[in-house]
N, C-alpha and C positions, 0 to 999 in steps of 0.2 A: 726284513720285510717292511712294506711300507704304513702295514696295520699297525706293526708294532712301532714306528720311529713315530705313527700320529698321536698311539699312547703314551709312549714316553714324553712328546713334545707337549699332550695334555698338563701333563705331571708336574713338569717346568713351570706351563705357563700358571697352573693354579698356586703354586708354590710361589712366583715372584710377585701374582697380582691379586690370590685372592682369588677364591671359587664363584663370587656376585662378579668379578669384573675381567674374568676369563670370557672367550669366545673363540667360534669356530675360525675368526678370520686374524686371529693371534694362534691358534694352535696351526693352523694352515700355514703363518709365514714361518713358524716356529720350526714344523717340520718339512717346511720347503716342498711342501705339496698343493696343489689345487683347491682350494675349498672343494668343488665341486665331490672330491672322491670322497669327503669326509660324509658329505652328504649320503655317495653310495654306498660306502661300508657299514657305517651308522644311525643311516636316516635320519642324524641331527645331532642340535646338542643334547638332548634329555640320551639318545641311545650309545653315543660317546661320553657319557660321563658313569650309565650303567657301565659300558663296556673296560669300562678303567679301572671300577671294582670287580667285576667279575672277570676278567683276566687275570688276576692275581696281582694289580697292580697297587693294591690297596691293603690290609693289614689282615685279610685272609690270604693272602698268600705265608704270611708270617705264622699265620695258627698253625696254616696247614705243615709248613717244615719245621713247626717246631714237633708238630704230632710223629709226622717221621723221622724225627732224631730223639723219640723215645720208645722204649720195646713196647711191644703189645702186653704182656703179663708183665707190668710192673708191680710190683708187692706193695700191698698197703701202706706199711710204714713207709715207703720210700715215698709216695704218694705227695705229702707237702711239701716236702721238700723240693719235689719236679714244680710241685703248681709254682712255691715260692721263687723259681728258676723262672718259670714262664714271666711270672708279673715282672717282674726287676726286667728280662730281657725286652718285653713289650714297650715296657718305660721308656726304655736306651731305644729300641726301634720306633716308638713314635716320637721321639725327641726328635730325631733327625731327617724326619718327615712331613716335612712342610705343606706338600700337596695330601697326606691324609689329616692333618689338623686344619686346612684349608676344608674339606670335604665335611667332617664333623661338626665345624660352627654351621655351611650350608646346610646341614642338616636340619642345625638348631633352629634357624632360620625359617626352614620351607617343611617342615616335620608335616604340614597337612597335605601335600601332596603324595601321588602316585609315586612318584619314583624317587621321594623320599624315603616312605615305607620301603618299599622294595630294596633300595638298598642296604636298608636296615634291618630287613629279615633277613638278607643276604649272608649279611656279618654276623648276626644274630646266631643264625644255622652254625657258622663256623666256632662261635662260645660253645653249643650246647654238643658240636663233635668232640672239642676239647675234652671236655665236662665229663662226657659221657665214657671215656677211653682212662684221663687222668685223676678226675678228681674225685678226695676219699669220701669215704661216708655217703653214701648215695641216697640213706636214709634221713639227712640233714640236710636237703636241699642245697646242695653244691653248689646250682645256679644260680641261686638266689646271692651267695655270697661272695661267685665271681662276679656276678652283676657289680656289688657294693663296689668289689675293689677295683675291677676295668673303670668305674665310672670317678670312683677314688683319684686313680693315675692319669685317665686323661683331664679331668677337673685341672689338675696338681699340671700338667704338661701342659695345657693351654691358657693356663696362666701365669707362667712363666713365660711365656713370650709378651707379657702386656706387664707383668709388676717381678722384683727384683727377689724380693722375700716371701715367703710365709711363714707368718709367727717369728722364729729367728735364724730361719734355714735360708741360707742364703743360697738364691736358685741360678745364680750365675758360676758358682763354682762346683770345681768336683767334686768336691768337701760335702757341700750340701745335697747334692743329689747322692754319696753314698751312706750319707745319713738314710735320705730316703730308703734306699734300699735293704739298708742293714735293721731299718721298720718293716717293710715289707717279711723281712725273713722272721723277724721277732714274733710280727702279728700269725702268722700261718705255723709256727711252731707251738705258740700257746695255743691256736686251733684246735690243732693237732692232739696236743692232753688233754683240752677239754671237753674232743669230740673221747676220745678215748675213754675218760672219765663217764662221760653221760651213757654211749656203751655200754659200760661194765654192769650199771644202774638197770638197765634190763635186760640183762640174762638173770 
């Protein structure tokens, strides 16, 4: 379809140039169409860059098939361990995502606008689906502490495309990012007993 070769040809061009120096008349030669349709489909660039997160072209799509490749009653205790699943594969999925770490800094960038917000609630909605299906202890603010860690990994992934280490993990190798990962499972394990712990405390 031609909606979709404009989106994917979005995705490209924010990925090689950068979401400030992308445009309708680069995504147009990109996907070998008309400006002109881009216009019709999306009424612009602001409604073709909505349209490339709400598509699922953006890393709700990612929440959403990770939600459907876990049961509906998953059992408490298995509980950190899926979130701990989730964060590491979100890592690996926005690493290799260059038009959504393109999108993230414009974010940072234009956070006062319209359809900066909006796409932030967008995404925003798709944490608190998560949250609300997977994550334990609902009485400890879940969201509060997926908040920490989403904003932990993408910190951590967006600056490894600008500096080589942090501290002594070296962000070019595999080495160092299963470091990360094998923190990631550490950190939501000791969670996991201390939310357990703090439970026990009131009953």
């Amino acid at each position: 379809m031609t909606m979709e070769r404009i989106l994917r040809a979005m995705g490209e061009v924010m990925a090689e140039r950068g979401t400030e120096k992308a445009g309708i008349n680069a995504v147009a030669d990109r996907a070998g169409v008309n400006k002109v349709l881009i216009y019709r489909y999306f009424g612009g660039w602001n409604g073709l860059l909505e349209a490339y997160v709400h598509r699922g072209f953006f890393l709700s799509m990612f929440n959403d098939k990770f939600l459907d490749s876990v049961p509906d009653n998953v059992a408490p205790e298995a509980r950190s361990k899926a979130w701990s699943e989730y964060t590491i594969q979100f890592m690996r999925e926005f690493r290799t995502r260059k038009s959504s770490q393109e999108l993230i800094r414009w974010e940072m960038s234009n956070g006062e606008t319209e359809l900066a917000r909006r796409l932030a609630d967008f995404r925003d909605q798709s944490y608190k689906n998560m949250v609300a299906k997977l994550a334990p202890y609902s009485d400890f603010d879940p969201l509060a502490i997926t908040s920490l860690m989403v904003a932990a990994v993408t910190n951590i992934v967006l600056t490894s495309t600008q500096r080589d280490h942090i501290g002594d993990i070296d962000l070019r190798s595999d080495a160092g990012w299963e470091r990360l990962e094998t923190a990631i499972r550490r950190i939501y394990s000791s969670l996991n007993i201390a939310l357990e712990r703090e439970q026990a405390k009131t009953k």
